[in-house]
PDB file as gemmi writes it, atoms N, CA and C in Angstrom:
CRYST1    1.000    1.000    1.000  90.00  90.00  90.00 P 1                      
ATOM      1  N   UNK A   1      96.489 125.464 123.244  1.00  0.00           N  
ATOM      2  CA  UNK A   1      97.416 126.307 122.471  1.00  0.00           C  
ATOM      3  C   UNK A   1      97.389 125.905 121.000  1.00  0.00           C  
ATOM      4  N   UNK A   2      97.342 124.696 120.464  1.00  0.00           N  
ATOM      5  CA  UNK A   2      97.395 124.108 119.210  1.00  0.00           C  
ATOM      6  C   UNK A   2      96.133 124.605 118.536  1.00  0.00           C  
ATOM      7  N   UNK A   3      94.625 124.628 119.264  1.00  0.00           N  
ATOM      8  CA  UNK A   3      93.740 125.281 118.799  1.00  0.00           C  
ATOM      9  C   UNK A   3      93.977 126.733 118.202  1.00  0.00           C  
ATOM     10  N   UNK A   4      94.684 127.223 119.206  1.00  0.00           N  
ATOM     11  CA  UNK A   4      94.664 128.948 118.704  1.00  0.00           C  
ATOM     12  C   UNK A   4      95.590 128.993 117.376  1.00  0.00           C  
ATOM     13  N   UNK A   5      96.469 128.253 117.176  1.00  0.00           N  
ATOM     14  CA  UNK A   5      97.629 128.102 115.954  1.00  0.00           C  
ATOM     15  C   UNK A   5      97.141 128.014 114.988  1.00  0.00           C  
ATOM     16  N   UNK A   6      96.086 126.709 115.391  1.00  0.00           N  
ATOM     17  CA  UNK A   6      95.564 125.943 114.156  1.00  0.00           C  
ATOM     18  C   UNK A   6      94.500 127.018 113.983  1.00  0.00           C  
ATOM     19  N   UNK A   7      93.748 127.773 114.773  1.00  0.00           N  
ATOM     20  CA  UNK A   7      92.737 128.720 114.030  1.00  0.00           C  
ATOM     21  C   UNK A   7      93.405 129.842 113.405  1.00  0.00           C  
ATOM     22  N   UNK A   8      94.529 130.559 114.062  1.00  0.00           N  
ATOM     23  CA  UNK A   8      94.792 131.729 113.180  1.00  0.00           C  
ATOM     24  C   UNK A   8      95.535 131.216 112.359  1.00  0.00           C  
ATOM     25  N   UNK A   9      95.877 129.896 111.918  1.00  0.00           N  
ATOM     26  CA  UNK A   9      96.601 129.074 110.366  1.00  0.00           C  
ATOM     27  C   UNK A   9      95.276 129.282 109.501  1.00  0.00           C  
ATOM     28  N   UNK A  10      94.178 128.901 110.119  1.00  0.00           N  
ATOM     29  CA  UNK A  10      93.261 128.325 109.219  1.00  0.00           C  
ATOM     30  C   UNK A  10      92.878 129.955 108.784  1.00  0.00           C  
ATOM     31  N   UNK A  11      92.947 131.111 109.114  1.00  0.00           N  
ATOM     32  CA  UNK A  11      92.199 132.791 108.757  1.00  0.00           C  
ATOM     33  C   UNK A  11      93.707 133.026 107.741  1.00  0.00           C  
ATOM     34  N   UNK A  12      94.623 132.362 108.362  1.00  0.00           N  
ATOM     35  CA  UNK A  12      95.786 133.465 107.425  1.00  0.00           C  
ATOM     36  C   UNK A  12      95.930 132.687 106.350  1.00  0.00           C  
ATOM     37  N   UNK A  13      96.418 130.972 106.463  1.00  0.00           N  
ATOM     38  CA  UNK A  13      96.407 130.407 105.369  1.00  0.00           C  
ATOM     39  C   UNK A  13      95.395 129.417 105.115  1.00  0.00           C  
ATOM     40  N   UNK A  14      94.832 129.236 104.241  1.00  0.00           N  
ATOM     41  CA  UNK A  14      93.564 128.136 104.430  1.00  0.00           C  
ATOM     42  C   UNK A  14      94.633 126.617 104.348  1.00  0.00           C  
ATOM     43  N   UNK A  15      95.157 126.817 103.894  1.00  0.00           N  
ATOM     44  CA  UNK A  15      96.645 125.226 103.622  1.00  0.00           C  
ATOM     45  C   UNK A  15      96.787 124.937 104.985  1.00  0.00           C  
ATOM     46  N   UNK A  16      97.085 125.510 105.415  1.00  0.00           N  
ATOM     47  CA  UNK A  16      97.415 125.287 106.892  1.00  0.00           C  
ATOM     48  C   UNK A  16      96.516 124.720 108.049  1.00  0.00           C  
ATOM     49  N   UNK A  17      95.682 125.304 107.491  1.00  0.00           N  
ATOM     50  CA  UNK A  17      94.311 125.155 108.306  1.00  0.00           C  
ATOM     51  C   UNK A  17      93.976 123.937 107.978  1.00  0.00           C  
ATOM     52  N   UNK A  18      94.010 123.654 106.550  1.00  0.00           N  
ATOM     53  CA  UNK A  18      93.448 122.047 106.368  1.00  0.00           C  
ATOM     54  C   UNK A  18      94.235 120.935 107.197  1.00  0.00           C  
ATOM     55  N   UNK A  19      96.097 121.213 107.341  1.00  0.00           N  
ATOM     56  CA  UNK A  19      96.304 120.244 107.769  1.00  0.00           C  
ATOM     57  C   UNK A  19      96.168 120.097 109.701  1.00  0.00           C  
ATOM     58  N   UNK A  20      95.365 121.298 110.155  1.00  0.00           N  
ATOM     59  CA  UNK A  20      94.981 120.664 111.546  1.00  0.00           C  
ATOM     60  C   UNK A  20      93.552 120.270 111.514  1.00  0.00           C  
TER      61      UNK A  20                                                      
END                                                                             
């Protein structure tokens, strides 16, 4: 589940994405 978060963090915000 943390994968799928952390990938659609990382498409919507790239910030987000860095911190997973």
């Amino acid at each position: 589940m943390a994968k799928f978060i952390c990938n659609f963090a990382e498409k919507a915000l790239s910030m987000l994405g860095k911190l997973c």
